[in-house]
N, C-alpha and C positions, 0 to 999 in steps of 0.2 A: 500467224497467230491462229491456235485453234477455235474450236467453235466455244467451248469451254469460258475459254480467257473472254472471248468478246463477249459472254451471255456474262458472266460475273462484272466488269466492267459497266455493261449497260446498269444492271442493277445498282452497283453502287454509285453510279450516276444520279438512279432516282432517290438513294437515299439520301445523298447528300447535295443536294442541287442546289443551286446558288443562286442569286441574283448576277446578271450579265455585269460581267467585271468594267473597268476601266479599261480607256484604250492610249496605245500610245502614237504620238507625232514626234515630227523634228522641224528645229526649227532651221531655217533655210536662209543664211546672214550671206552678204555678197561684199563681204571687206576685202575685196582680193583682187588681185589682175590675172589670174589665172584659170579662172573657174570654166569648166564647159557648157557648153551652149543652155540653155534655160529647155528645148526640146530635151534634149541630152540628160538637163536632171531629172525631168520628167519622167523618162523612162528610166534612168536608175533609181528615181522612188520607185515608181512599180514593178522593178524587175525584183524587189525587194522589201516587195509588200507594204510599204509605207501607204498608210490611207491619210496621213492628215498630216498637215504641215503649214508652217509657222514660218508670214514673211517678217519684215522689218519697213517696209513700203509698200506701193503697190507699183511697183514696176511694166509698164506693158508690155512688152515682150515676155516675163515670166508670166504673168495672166493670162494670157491669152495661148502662150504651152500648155496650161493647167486646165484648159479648158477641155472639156468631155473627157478630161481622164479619169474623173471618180473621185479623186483626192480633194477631201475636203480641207478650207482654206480659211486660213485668217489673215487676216493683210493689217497693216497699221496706220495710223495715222502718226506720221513723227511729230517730234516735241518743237521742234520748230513753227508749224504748224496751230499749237495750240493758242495763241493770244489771238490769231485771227478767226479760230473755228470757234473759241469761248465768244468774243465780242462781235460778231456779225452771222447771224444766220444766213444769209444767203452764201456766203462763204461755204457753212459746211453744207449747205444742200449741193452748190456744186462742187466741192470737193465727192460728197458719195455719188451724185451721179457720175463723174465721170470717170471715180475709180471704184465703182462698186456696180453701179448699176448697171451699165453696160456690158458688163461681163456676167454677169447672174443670168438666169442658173446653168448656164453652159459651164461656168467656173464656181463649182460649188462653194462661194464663201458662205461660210459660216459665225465669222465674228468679227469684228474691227475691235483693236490693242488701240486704243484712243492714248497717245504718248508710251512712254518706256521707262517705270521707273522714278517719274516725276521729281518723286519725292527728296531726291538726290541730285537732280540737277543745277549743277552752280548758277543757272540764270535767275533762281527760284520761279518756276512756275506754277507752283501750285494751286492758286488763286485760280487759274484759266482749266485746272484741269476737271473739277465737274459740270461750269458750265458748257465745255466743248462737250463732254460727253452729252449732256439735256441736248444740246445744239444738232448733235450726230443723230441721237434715237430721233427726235422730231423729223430729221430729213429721212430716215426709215420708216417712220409712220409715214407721213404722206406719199413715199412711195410705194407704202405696203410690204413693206419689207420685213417690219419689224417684226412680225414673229417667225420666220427664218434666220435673219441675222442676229447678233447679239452684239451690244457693246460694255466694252470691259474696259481694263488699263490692268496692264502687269505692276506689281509693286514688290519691290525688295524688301527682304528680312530688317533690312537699315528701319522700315519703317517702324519697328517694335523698341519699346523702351527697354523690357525684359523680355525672355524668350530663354531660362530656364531657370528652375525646372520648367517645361512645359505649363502647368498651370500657372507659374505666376506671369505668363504671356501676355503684354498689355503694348498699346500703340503708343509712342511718344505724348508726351501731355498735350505737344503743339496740335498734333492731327487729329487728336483722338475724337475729341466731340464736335470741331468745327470741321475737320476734311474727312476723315472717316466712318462716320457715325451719317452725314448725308449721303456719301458713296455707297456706303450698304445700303443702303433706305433705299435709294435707284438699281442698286442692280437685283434688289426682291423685288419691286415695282413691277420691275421689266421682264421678268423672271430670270435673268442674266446671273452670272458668277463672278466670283472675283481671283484673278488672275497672280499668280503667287511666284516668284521667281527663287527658289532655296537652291541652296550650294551646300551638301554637308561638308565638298572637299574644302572651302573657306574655313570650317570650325574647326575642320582637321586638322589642314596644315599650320594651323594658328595654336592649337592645343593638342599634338602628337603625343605628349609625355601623359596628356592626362583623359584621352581618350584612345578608344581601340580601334583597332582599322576594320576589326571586323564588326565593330559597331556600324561603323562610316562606309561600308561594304554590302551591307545586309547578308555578313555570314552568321551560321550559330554563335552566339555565343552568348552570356551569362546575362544579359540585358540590366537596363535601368529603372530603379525604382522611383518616380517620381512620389517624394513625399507628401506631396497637395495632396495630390488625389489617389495617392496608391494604386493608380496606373502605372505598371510597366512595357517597356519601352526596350525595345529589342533592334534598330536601326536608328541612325540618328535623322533620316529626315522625316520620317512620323513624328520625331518630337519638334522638331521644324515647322511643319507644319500645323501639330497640335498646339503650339505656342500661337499660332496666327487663332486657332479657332478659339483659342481660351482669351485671346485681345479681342477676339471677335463677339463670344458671349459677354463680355464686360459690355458690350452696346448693346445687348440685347439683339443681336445680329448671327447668332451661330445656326440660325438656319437658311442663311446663304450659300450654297454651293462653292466648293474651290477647287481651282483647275490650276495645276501646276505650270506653270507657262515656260519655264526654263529649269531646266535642271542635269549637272554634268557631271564627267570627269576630266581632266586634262592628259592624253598620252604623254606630254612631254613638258619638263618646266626649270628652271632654273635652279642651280645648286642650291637654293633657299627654300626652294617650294616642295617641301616636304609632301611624297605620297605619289609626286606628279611621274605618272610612267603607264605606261600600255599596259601593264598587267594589271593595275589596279583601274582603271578605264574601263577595260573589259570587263571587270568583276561588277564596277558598279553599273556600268549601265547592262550587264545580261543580266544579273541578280533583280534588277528593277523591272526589266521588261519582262520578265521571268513571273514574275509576283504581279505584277499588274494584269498581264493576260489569264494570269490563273485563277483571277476573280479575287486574288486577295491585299486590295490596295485599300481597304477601311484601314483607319485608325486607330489606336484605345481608347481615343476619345468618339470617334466618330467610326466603332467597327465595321458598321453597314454602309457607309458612305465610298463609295466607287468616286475613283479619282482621274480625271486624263491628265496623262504624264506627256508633254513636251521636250524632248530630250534637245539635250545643246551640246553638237551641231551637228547638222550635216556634213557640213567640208570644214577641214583647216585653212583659215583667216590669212592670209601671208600680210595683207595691210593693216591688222589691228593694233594698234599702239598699245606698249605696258607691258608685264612679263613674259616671257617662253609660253609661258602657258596660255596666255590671251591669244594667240596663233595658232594653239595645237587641241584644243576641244573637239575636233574633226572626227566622225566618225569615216568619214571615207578621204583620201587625199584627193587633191583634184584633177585627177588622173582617172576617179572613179574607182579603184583600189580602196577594199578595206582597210581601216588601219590597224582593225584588229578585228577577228572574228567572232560578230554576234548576229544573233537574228533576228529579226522583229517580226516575228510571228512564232506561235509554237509550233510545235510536229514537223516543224520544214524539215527536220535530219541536219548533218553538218556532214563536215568533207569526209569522213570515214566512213557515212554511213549509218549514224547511231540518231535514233528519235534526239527528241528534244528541243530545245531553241537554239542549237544547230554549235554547243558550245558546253563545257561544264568545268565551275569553277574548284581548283582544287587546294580554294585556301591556304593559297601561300603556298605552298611546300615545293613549288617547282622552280624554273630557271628564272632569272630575272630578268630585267627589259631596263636599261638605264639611260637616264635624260640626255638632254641635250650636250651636260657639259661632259658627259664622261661619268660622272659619279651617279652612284646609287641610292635613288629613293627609296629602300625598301624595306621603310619601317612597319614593324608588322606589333602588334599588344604581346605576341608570342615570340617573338625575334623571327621567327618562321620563313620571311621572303615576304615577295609584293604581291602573291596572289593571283599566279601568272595561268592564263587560259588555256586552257591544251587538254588533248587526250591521254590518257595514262601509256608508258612505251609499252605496257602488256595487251593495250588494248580493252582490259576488264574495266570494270565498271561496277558502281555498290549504288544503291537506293538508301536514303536517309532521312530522318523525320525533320521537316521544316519548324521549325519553335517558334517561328515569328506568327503560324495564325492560331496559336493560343491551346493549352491542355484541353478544353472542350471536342475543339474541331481533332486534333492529335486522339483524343481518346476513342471520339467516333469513328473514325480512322482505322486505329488499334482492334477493335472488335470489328469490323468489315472485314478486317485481314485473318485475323483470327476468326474467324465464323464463318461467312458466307464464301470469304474468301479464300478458306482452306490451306492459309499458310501456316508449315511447322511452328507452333509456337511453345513446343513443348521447352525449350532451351529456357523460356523466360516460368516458369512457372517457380514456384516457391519452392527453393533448394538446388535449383539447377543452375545450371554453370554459367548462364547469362542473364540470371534472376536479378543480380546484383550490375550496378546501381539501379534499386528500384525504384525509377521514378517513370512516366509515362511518353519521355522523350526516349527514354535511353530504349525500354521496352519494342516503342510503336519502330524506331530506325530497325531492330530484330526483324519482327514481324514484316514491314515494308518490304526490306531487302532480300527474305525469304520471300516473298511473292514475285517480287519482281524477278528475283534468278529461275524460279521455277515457269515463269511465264513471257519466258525469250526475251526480258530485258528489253521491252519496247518501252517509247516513251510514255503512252500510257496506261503499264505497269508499272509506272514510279510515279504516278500522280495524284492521285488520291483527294483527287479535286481542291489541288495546291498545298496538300498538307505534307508533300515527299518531295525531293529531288536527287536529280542522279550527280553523283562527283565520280573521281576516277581517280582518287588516291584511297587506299585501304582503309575505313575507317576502325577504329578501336575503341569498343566503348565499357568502360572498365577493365576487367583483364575475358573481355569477349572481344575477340575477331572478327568481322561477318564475313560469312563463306560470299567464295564468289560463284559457286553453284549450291542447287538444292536436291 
């Protein structure tokens, strides 16, 4: 890259400078007879840039691998657990000494998951679940801990009576003022967040016919108007997630922080489970981590709100009971083998050599990846395919305007490129040949894409501090082509 590229770059750096984005974890589940050593995963989180990661227990052997690696940790307290940690304080003091204390800060925890879910489990616990929480922070005050560590509880979307459109997002009437309304109240007390576990492939494969995949994908496409608030909604777990923050203003509680504690795709699923396939795996979780490192994980409800994303899983479950899919969430087998290629970091390059997040999704249009039984998941809103991850067979490559962080940020974009940035934009000007559709998406993909072929197609010549990305199928926007040189 010449000297040129990097002085325009830095500059549009200062112009458009963001708040430090969200970050991403994985969550690290041990349902399996097969898994490699706990040293073993250690080093393939970091061989793999993983900084944060998400237990289910606190296992000693896993704690004590974790230790002085850097990777910051959450450990859990299970649900079994909670009737004794609710009703006897000395209970949870020695519970967090002996699985918290003694491993700090050589084992950087940073949160206890006090239960999983609660709210859905058959034994009903819900009763036990804020007092153990009160029970846990007092055993971190008195050890001093509490303001390094933090305690939360994961909670399922089940907990929402509605959750769309997004604003009519309210908590079941059960929870709403007696368990929820005091769990916010503790976790701003504390200064803590609240732990949020969404699945948009659940909405999905449950409503294929009336939702899009590339809704459910975080590809472009024509987004949702939510009528409450005339917020539009361009992925479906912002509105997922906006549903919990709209249940959450109803208690006067939407300035609680939310940290997505689980969130997937399944490679592989049962003739029934519509979507479930490694191509569409891939799409969502590098589209997510993609968006998350590039500072663009606010909200329409919450645009400036930076969100950490915990992705589900590490490895494929071989002993988790329930469908195909319940076993195949894996982002790596347990061999240590990707099971599909993504990255969790950016600028790492991928196997060919191209910047990026080591990966670029081409919207369906390529080969497909079929489940377990033989047949094909590969319903697409366009018929198009499942949205399979790969490099294009020419090798070329296009820059495109991202839609999802909104015409403002695209327009700012659009004049860097065109300005400072020195990309032909004469194609887009009024009467020319790629004038048309004039609208600031169709325009700023021109512009981008012109930049980025004239300035070697590195990854960050397609970045535009998250307003571009690269794909590797030709794109076409109105009866305009974009060149693959400038």
């Amino acid at each position: 890259m010449g000297p040129f590229c990097v002085c325009f770059i830095f500059l549009f750096s200062l112009l458009f400078a963001s708040s430090e984005g969200g970050s991403i974890g994985v969550n690290y589940g041990r349902v399996a007879n097969n898994l490699p050593s706990a040293p073993g995963v250690v080093q393939l989180l970091k061989a793999n840039g993983v900084t944060q990661v998400k237990l289910y227990d606190c296992d000693q052997t896993v704690l004590k691998s974790l230790g002085g690696s850097g990777i910051k940790v959450t450990v859990a307290l299970p649900n079994e657990l909670l009737s004794a940690t609710a009703t006897r304080a000395s209970f949870a003091a020695g519970w967090v000494q002996r699985n918290v204390a003694v491993y700090y800060p050589s084992t950087q925890i940073q949160a206890i998951a006090v239960g999983n879910e609660v709210f859905v489990n058959p034994k009903n616990l819900t009763s036990y679940l804020l007092p153990a929480m009160v029970n846990v922070q007092a055993a971190l005050v008195k050890l001093k801990l509490d303001k390094a560590i933090k305690v939360s509880s994961p909670i399922a979307l089940t907990a929402l009576q509605s959750s769309y459109p997004p604003s009519a997002g309210s908590f079941r009437p059960e929870l709403a003022h007696t368990v929820m309304k005091p769990i916010l109240d503790f976790l701003r007390q504390t200064g803590s967040y609240l732990m949020v576990n969404a699945y948009p492939f659940f909405a999905y494969e449950a409503n294929a016919n009336d939702i899009s995949l590339d809704y459910a994908l975080f590809r472009p496409n024509a987004g949702q108007l939510d009528p409450g608030s005339g917020l539009k909604y361009y992925n479906l777990l912002d509105a997922q997630i906006d549903a919990v923050v709209y249940a959450m203003s109803a208690l006067n509680s939407d300035d609680v922080r939310i940290v997505i504690s689980e969130t997937g795709w399944p490679s592989k699923g049962d003739a029934t489970e519509t979507g479930a396939n490694a191509n569409n795996a891939a799409a969502y979780n590098g589209n997510l981590i993609r968006r998350v490192l590039s500072g663009n994980c606010g909200t329409p409800k919450r645009p400036q709100g930076d969100i950490d994303v915990y992705l589900f899983a590490l490895f494929n479950e071989n002993q988790k009971p329930g469908p195909t899919s319940e076993r195949n969430y894996g982002m790596f087998y347990p061999s240590q083998q990707k099971v599909y290629d993504v990255s969790f970091v950016l600028g790492s390059g991928n196997s060919n050599g191209k910047g990026g997040v080591g990966w670029s999704d081409d919207g369906g249009k390529g080969s497909t990846n079929n489940n377990s039984t033989g047949t094909s998941n590969n319903q697409s809103s366009s018929g198009s395919g499942s949205g399979t991850v790969r490099s294009s067979s020419t090798g070329q490559t296009w820059c495109v305007a991202n839609t999802m962080v909104g015409k403002e940020k695209l327009q700012k974009a659009l004049d860097f490129a065109c300005g400072e940035g020195r990309a032909d934009c004469k194609a887009i000007q009024p009467g020319s040949a790629c004038y048309e559709p004039n609208t600031v998406e169709a325009h700023a993909s021109f512009a981008f894409n012109n930049y980025y072929q004239k300035n070697g197609r590195g990854f960050w010549t397609c970045h535009f501090e998250g307003a571009a990305y690269v794909v590797s199928q030709a794109p076409k926007i109105g009866n305009c082509a974009l060149p693959t040189n400038a």
